[in-house]
C-alpha positions as CSV (number, residue, x, y, z in Angstrom):
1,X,34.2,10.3,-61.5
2,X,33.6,7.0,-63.7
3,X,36.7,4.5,-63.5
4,X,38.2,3.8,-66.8
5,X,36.7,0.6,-67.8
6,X,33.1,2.0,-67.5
7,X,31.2,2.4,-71.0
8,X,32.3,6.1,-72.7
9,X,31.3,7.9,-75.8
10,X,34.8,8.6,-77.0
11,X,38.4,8.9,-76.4
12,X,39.7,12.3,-76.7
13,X,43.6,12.6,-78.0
14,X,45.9,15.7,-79.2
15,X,47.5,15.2,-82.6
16,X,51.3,15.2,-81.8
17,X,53.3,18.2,-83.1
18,X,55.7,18.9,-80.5
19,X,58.9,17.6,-81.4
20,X,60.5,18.7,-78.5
21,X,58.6,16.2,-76.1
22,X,60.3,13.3,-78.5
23,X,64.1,14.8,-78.9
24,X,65.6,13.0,-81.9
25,X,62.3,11.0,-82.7
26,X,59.8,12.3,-83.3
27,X,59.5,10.9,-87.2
28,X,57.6,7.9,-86.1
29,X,55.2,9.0,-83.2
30,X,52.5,10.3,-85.7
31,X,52.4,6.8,-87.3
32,X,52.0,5.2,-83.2
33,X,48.9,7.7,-83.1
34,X,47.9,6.1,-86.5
35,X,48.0,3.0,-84.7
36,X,46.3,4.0,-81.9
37,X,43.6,5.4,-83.3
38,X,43.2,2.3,-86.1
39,X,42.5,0.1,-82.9
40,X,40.0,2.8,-81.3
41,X,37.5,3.6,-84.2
42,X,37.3,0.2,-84.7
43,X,35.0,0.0,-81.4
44,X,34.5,3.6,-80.4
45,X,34.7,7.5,-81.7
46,X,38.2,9.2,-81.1
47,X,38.1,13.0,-81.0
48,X,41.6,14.8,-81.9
49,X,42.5,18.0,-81.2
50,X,44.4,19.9,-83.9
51,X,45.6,22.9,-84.4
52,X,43.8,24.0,-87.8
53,X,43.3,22.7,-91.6
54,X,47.3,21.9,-92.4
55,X,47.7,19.5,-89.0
56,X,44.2,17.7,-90.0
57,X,45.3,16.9,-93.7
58,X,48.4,15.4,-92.0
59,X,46.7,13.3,-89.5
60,X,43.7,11.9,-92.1
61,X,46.7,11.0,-95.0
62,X,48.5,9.1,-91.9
63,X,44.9,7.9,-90.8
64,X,43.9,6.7,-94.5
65,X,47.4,4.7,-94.6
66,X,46.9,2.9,-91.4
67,X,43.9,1.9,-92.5
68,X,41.9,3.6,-89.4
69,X,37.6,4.3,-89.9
70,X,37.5,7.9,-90.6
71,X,33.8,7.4,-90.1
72,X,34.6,6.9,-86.6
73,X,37.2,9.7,-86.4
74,X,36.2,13.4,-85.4
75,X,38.7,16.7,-85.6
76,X,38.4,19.6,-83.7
77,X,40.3,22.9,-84.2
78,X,42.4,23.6,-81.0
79,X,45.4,24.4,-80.7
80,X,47.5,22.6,-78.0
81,X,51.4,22.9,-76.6
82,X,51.5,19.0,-75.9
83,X,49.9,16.0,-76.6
84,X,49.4,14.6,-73.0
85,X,45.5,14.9,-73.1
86,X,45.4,12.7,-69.8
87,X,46.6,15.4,-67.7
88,X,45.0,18.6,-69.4
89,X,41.6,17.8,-71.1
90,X,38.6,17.9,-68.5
91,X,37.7,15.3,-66.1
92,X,34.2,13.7,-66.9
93,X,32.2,13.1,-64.0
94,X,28.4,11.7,-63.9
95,X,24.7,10.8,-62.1
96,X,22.4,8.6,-63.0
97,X,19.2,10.3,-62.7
98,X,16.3,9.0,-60.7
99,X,13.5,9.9,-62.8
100,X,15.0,8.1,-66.0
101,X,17.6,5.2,-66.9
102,X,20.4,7.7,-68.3
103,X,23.3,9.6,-66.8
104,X,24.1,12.9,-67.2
105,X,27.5,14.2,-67.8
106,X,29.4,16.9,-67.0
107,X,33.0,18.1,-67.1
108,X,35.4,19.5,-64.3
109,X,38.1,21.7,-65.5
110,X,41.1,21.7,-63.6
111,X,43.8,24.5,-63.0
112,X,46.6,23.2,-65.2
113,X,50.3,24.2,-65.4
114,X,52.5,21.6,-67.2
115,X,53.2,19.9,-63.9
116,X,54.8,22.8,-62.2
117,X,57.9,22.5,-64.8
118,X,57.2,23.6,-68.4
119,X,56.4,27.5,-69.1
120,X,54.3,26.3,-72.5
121,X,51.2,25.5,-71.2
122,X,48.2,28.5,-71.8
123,X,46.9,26.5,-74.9
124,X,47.0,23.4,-73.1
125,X,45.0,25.0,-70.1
126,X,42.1,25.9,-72.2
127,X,40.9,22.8,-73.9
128,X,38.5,21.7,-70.7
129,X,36.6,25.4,-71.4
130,X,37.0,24.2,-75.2
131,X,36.0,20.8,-74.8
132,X,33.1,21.7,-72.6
133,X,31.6,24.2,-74.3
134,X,32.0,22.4,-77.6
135,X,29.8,19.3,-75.8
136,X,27.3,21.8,-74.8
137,X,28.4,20.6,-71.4
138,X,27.8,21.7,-67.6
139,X,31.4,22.6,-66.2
140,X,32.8,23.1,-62.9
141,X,36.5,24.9,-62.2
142,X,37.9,24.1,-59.1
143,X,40.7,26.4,-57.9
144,X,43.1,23.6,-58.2
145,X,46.0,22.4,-60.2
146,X,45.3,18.5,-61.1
147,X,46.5,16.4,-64.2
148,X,44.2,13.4,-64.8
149,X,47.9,11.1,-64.6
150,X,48.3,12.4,-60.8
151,X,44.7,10.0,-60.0
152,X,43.1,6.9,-60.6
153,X,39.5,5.9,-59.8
154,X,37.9,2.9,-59.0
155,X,34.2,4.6,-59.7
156,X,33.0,3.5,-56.0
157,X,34.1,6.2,-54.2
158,X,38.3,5.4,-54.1
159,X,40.5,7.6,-55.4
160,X,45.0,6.8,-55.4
161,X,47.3,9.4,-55.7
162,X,50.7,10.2,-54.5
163,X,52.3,12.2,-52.0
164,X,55.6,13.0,-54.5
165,X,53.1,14.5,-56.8
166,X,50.3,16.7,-54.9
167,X,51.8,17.7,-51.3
168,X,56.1,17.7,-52.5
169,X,57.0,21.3,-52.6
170,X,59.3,20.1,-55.6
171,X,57.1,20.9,-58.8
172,X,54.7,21.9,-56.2
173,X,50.9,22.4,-58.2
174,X,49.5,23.6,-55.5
175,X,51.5,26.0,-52.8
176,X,50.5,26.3,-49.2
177,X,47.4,23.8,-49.7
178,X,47.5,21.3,-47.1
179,X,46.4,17.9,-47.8
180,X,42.8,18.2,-45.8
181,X,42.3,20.9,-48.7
182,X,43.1,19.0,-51.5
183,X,41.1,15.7,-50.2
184,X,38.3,18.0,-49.8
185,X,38.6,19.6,-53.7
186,X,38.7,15.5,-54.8
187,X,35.7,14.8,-52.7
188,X,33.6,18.1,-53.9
189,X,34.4,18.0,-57.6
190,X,34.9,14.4,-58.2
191,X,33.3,12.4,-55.5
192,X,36.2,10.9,-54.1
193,X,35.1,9.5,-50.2
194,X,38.2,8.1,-49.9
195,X,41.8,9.2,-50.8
196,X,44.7,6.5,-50.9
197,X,48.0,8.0,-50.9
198,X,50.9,6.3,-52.1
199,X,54.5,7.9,-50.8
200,X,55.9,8.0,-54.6
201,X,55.6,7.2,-58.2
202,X,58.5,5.9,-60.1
203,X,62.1,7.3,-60.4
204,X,62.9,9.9,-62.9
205,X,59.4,10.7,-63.9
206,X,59.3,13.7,-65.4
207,X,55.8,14.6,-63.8
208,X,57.4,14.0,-60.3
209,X,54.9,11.3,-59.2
210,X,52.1,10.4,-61.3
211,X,50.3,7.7,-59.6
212,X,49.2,5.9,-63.3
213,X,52.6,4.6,-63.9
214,X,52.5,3.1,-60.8
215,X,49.2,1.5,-60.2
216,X,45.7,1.7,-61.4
217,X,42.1,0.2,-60.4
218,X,41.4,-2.3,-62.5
219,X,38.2,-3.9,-60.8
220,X,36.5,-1.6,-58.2
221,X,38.1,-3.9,-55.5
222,X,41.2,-4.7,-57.5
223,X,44.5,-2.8,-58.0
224,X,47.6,-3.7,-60.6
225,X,50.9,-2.5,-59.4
226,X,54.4,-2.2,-61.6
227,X,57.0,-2.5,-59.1
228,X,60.6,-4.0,-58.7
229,X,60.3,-3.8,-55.0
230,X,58.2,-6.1,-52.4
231,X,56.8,-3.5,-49.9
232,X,54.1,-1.4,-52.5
233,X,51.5,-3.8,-53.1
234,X,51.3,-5.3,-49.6
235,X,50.4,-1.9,-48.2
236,X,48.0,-1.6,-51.1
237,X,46.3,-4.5,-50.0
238,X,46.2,-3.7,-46.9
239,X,44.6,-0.3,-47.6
240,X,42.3,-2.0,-49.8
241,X,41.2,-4.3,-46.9
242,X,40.3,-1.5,-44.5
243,X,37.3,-0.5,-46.9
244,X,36.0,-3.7,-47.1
């Protein structure tokens, strides 16, 4: 799996629609995805997800008013329950090809259940197939439940994660699999060597421990850390100095 500063053909997002995941205010989260994806098409495609003609006539008129390159900007009919494309779309993983100076792509499709909590989450689960097949892409489907927001990637092999989120038995994804099992699923489908695991994410996160609020690779040897406390990013660099 590519880390997330490595060069990518497009970012992928959901048009929002839920109002539910926004109680009370919701009227001005279409015009933050306006703004979002004014600043993407100005140096890369952005692919949304909508879920038919009526939701795309909303998002372009937004689109037009921010001032966004519709050039840039590509719809896709697909109906989702949320917008948190992070967590449900497919994980992209790739080779570079000893015969010739390209990489080729392909797409991993994870099990995915709204993080063990929600019960609206079938349409959500089938945008990797969509997405995939849509790409003409090879896809993989481990029999796993992970979000993309539960991992981050340094590109070299490293993978961080938390224990709060992939062995708790509180919005467990993945009952009765030990942790030797899900190291080896991160290793076969995404070529993780090595697994750091944190204890938790932050309090009160409603995904129970998703590592990217937390800390993220931002340089292959380098990891930023949001925390009030003292003790998380000594024992991140101390993990990191091990695999030197």
């Amino acid at each position: 799996m590519p880390a997330e500063w490595e060069p990518h053909e497009a970012t992928w997002i959901a048009w929002p629609h839920n109002r539910d995941d926004w109680p009370g205010r919701f009227a001005p989260i279409p015009w933050v995805y306006g703004e979002i994806v004014r600043k993407l098409s100005r140096v890369e495609k952005v692919r949304i997800l909508v879920s038919g003609a009526a939701m795309e006539r909303q998002a372009r008129r937004i689109l037009r008013q921010v001032d966004a390159r519709l050039e840039a900007v590509e719809f896709f009919e697909c109906p989702t329950d949320r917008v948190w494309t992070r967590d449900y779309c497919p994980l992209f993983v790739c080779r570079t090809l000893t015969k010739m100076p390209r990489r080729e792509v392909a797409a991993t499709a994870w099990r995915f259940n709204a993080w063990a909590k929600y019960d609206d989450w079938k349409r959500d689960a089938g945008v990797p197939a969509f997405v995939a097949a849509r790409l003409g892409m090879s896809s993989w489907k481990p029999d796993m439940v992970l979000e993309g927001g539960a991992i981050d990637v340094n590109g070299a092999g490293l993978l961080l994660t938390t224990e709060e989120c992939l062995l708790s038995e509180v919005q467990a994804r993945n009952p009765g699999m030990t942790r030797r099992g899900i190291e080896r699923g991160l290793r076969d489908y995404l070529g993780a060597s090595r697994v750091i695991w944190l204890r938790n994410g932050i309090a009160g996160d409603d995904t129970h421990g998703h590592v990217d609020d937390i800390a993220r690779f931002v340089a292959p040897d380098f990891v930023a850390v949001a925390s009030e406390e003292s003790f998380v990013a000594p024992i991140l660099l101390q993990l990191m100095s091990d695999f030197e």
